[in-house]
Structures are given as C-alpha cells and as structure tokens.
N, C-alpha and C positions, 0 to 999 in steps of 0.2 A: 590583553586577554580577549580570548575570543565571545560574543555575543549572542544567544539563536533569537531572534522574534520570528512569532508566526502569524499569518494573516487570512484570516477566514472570509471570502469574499462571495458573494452570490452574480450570479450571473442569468442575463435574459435568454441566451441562447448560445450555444454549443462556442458562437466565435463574439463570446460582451467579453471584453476585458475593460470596461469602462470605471468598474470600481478601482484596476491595477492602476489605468492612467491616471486618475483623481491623487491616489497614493502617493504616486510619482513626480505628480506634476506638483502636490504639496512640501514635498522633501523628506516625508513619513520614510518611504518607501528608496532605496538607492537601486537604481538597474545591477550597478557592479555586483550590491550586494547577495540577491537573489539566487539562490543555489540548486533549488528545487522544489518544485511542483507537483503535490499529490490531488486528482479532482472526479469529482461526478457531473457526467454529462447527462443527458437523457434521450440517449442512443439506448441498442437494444441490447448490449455487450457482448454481442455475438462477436464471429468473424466480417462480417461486412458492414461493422456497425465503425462508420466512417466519420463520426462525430467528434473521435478522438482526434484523431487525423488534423481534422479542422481546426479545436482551439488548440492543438500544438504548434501546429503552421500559423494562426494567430498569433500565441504566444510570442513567439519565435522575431516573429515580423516587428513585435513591438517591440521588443525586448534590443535587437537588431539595431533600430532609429536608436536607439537613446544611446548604446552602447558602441554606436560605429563599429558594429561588428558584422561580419557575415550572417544570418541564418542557418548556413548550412553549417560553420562552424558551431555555433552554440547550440544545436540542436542535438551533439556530439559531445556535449561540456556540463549541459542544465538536465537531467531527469526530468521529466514530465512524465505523469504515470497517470492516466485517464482510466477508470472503469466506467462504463455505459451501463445506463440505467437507472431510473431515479423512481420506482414503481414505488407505492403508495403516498406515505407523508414525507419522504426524500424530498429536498429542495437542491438543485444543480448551483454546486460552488466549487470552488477552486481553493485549495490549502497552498500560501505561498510561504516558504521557507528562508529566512534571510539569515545572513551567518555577519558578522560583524564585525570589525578590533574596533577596543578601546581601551586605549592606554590609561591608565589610574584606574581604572572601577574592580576595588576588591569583591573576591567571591564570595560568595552567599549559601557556601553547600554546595554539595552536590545540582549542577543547572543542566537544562537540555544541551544536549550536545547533535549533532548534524554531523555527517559525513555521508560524501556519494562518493560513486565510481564507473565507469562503464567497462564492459568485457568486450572481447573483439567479437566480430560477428560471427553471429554462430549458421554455420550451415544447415541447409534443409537437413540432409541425412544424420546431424547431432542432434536435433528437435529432441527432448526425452529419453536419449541416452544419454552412459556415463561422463563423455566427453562434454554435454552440456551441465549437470551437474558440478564436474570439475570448474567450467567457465564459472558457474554463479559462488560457486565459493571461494573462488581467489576473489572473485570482484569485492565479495562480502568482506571479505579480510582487508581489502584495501581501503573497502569505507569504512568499518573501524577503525582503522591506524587513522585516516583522514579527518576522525571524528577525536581521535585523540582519546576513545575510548580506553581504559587499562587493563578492565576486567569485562571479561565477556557476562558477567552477569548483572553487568549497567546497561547491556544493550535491551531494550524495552520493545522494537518492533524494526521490522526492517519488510521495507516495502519492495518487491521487484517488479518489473515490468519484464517479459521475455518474449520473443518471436515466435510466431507458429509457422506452419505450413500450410503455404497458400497451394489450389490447387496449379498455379502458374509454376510457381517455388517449386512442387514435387515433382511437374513434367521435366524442369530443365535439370534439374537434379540425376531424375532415370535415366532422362537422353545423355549425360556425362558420366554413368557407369555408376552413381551412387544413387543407393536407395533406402530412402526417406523411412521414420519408422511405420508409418503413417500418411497414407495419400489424402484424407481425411479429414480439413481444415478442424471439424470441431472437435475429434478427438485429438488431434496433433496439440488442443488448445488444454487438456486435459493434461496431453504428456508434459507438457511445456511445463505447468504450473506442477506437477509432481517432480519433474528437476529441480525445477528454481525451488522449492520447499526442501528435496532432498540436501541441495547446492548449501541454503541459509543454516540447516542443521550440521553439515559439515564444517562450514565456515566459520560456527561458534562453536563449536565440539559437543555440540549436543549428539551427534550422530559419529559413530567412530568410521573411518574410510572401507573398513571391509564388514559394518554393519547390517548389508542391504545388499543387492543384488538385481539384477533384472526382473527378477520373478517376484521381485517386492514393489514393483511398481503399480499404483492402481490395486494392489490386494492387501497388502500385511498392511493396515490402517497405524498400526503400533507405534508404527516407524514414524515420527511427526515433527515438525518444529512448531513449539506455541508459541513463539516468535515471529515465523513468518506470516508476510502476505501478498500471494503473489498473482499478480494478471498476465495475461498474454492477450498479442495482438497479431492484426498486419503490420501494424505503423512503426515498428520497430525491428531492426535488426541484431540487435546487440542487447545484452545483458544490461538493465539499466537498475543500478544501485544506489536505496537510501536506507540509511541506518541511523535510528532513534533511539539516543540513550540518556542519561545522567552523567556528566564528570564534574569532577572537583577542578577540572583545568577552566572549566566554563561559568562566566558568571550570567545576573539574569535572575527571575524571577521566576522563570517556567521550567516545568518540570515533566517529566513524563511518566507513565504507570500503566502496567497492562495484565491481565489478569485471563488465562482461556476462558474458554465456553463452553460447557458440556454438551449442548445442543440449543434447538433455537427457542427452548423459552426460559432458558438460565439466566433469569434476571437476576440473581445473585449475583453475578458475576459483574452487571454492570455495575449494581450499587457497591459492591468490592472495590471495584478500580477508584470509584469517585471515593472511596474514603479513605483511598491508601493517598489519595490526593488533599484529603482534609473536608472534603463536600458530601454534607448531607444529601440521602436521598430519601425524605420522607411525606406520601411516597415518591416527587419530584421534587426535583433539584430545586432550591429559591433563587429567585429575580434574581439575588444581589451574587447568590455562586454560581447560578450560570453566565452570568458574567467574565467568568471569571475560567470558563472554557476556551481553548484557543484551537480544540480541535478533539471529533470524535472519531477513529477508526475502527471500523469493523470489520472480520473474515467468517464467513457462515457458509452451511453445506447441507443441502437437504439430507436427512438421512438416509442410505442405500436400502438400511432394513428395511423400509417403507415402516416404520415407527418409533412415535417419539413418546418417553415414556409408557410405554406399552400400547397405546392407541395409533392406532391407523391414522398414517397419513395417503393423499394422492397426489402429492407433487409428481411422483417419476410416474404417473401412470396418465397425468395430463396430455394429450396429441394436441392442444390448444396453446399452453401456454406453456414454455419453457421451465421445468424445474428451477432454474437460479432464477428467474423472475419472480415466484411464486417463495423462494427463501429470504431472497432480498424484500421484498414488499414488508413480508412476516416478521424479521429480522428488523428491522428501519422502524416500523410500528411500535414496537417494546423496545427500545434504545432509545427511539425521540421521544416516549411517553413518560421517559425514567427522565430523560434532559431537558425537555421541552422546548427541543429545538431541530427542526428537521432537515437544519444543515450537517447531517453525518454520513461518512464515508463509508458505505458497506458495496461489500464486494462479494459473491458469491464464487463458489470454485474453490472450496477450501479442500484440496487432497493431500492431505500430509500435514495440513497446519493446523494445529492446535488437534482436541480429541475429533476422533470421528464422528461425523451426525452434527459436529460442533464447531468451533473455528476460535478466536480470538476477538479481545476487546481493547486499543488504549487510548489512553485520553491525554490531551497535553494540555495545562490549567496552569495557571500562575497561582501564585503560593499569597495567601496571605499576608499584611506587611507583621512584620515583627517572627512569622514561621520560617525556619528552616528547614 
C-alpha cells in the first residue's frame, strides 16, 4: 500500500538543499522515493526571477548523484514548482513530497494521496489558449488516476507550474508563422495561469468543456476552480502536474483539507481548514498542533475592484511595488499569525482560482493518534 510523507524544510538561499542532504544521508529521506517538490524562494516571482531556475537545477543535480540518474531526465519525471517571493514574515522552504510502498501497514481512512504528471510542451502560440487548457487537463486527469484518486471530490488542491512567453519564445515563434497570444512576458504569465486554472477545472469537472470561451478569459471571474493553484514561469516548458488528495487506497497519518478564500482578510477560512483537520485556532494554533502541520498552501489575488470589503485598497495603483508582492506580503501575514509559522507557501496570481479578489487555502497535518 502506497505511503505519502511530507517534508517541510528551510532553506539559506535559493540553491541550500542541505536540510534534503541531512534527510538523505540519514535514511529519513529515500532519493527513489521523492516525487515532487512544491517551494518558496525569495526571488521576485516575476518573469526574470531566475531563482527558481537555480534551486531546480540544484535540486535536480543532487537528486541525480544519489539516483544515478540523468538530470536532464528527472527534471522531465519530478515536478518542482517554485514560486518567487518571500515578502514579509514568509520564511524560503521547500515542501518535498515522498510516495512510498509498504507491504502490511493497514489503512487508517481516508490518507493523503500524491499523483503528478507532465504535458508535452506546450508552444509559444498555445500560451492561454484552448489548446493549453486542453494540455493541462488531460495532465490533471492522469495525476488523479496516478494518485489513485476515485472521486474527484477527494482531490483537495492541485498545483501547476506552466510556461510563459519569453520575449526570445515570441520572436522565433512570429519568424515561423505563428503567433503568440501575447508578445508580453508578464501578461503571457497571466494568460498561462488562467489556462492551467481553466485546464484543473476541466480536469475535475468542475467546469463543463463548452463552459467558457475566449471571451471568458481574464473577465467572467465566475468561471473558477477552488482547487487550483497555478504558477507560471521561464523554467519550464511543459504542463507540470501535482494533485493532492485523500484516498482510502493510501495509508498514513496525513491528511489534506482546503477550504477558498473570499479575499485577503478571510481569516475564517484559515481557522476552517485547521478544524476540518482537527486544530484549534484560538486565536493561534498550539505548540503541540502546530506540530503537527506538514504543510501550508496558499493562492491570493489583489482585488481588481480596487476594494476589499468596501474600503479602498492601492495595491494596483502602486508604480513601486508590484500588486502580487503587496498580496502576498498581506496574505502570509494573517496565515502565519493564525499558524505561527512563516514557513507557508503563498502564491499570488490567483485568476480563476478560488473566488475573485480571493484565492484558496490547504493545509496537510497529521491526524491525531487514535483520529480517523
């Protein structure tokens, strides 16, 4: 029966994987076993924020020695999904995902469950069109079967990574007759992440195939999956697929729960999620159940009305400081204040995910002894 452990590790700088090797080198940690990698760097999550870059080609490099393997293969096999940017009480850590057998260990419930996938690569001129979409929901569909999910309503959160459009990517694109939706690295990073959302909603039939349209893109906010959450980069050219559920096929201690976000001071939401997990939030998490978190994921989106519960905000009217820097900061702030713990993964860029103005929350926590 299959196993998930997850391993929340901190890191000195964009390429420390020294807490992975310690892991490793103890027997904690198996190379084979390692499936994928969700982390926060403290780059600036843009398009040239090269950070990511870095501790995947780290990764990669170590992962490589142990495994006698290529890099260039496992880099094609393992998900690594970097967002950039660690603004305020964010601490840069790395979520590593291990999947496991072990023969005799009966199940315990419903346990987390793991499944990835990768899509073929997708062209400049697919960038945010339906053809990319289409990519990211077959992929979705294969990391559920992978994950050995049954019902689409155990999948809890599914993270993508998808490619944008460099301005390198757009010219050799136009010089071969096709054209890019988008010349425009940081809106292209927009369109990217409104596929992979529209793709994950497809993929779980939350969104029906002739739901949506072109003209739904970036406008009919409606249109959402509160499941997804999606990044876009350079460093990637392909569709890269993880999906986080509960099954009954998985045994294990951990469990997963996710709850939206109505916008970014719905702190309901968090203390939601931690009690559908069994953890008090009053008003922070105790020593002994934060312990007892294995992993915080967040998707957040300034809101476009320029107000959040009726009051004015300045995120989008800042020429200083990038809107998602300015969500994420805010957003990381009241998550680690609720956990007390500033290793959480938020990600700004929520277009389609979760409500408008708002994004998603979930948490993966080991269960109590004697809870099911």
């Amino acid at each position: 029966m299959k196993n998930a452990a997850v391993f929340r590790l901190a890191m000195a700088h964009p390429g420390d994987l020294s807490e992975l090797e310690r892991l490793i080198a103890s027997g904690t940690v198996r190379p084979a076993e390692v499936a994928a990698v969700i982390g926060k760097t403290e780059g600036n999550g843009g398009v040239n924020d090269f950070t990511r870059g870095y501790f995947t080609q780290t990764l990669m490099g170590l992962l490589s020695k142990h495994l006698r393997r290529p890099a260039e293969r496992l880099i094609r096999e393992i998900p690594c999904v970097l967002s950039g940017g660690t603004e305020g009480v964010m601490s840069p850590h790395y979520i590593v995902l291990c999947i496991g057998e072990h023969e005799g260990v009966p199940a315990q419930g419903p346990a987390l469950a793991i499944g990835t996938a990768f899509s073929e690569p997708v062209p400049p001129e697919n960038v945010g069109r339906r053809a990319h979409i289409d990519s990211v929901a077959d992929a979705v569909r294969k990391a559920v079967a992978a994950a050995g999910i049954e019902r689409p309503d155990d999948v809890h959160f599914v993270q993508v990574k998808c490619p944008c459009v460099t301005v390198a990517r757009a010219e050799a694109a136009i010089a071969a007759g096709r054209v890019p939706l988008t010349s425009d690295p940081n809106k292209s990073m927009a369109y990217a992440r409104a596929a992979g959302a529209l793709g994950v909603g497809l993929g779980l039939g939350e969104i029906k195939p002739d739901g949506f349209g072109d003209a739904s893109f970036l406008s009919d906010f409606s249109i959402q999956s509160p499941r997804a959450s999606i990044s876009s980069g350079v460093e990637v050219e392909s569709n890269e697929v993880i999906v986080l559920g509960n099954s009954p096929h998985w045994s294990g201690p951990l469990r997963i729960a996710h709850r939206p976000m109505g916008d970014a001071l719905d702190i309901g939401a968090v203390v939601d999620v931690l009690s559908d997990l069994g953890i008090a939030a009053a008003p922070q998490v105790a020593v002994h159940d934060a312990a007892r978190i294995a992993a915080v994921l967040v998707k957040c989106e300034p809101d476009r009305r320029g107000r959040i519960r009726g009051n004015r905000h300045t995120m989008l009217d800042d020429t200083d400081i990038n809107a998602q820097r300015h969500v994420r900061g805010a957003v990381a702030g009241l998550v680690a204040g609720v956990i007390g713990d500033g290793r959480i993964f938020v990600s700004g860029g929520a277009e389609h995910q979760g409500p408008d103005g708002g994004g998603l929350i979930a948490v993966i926590a080991s269960q109590e002894q004697g809870r099911a």
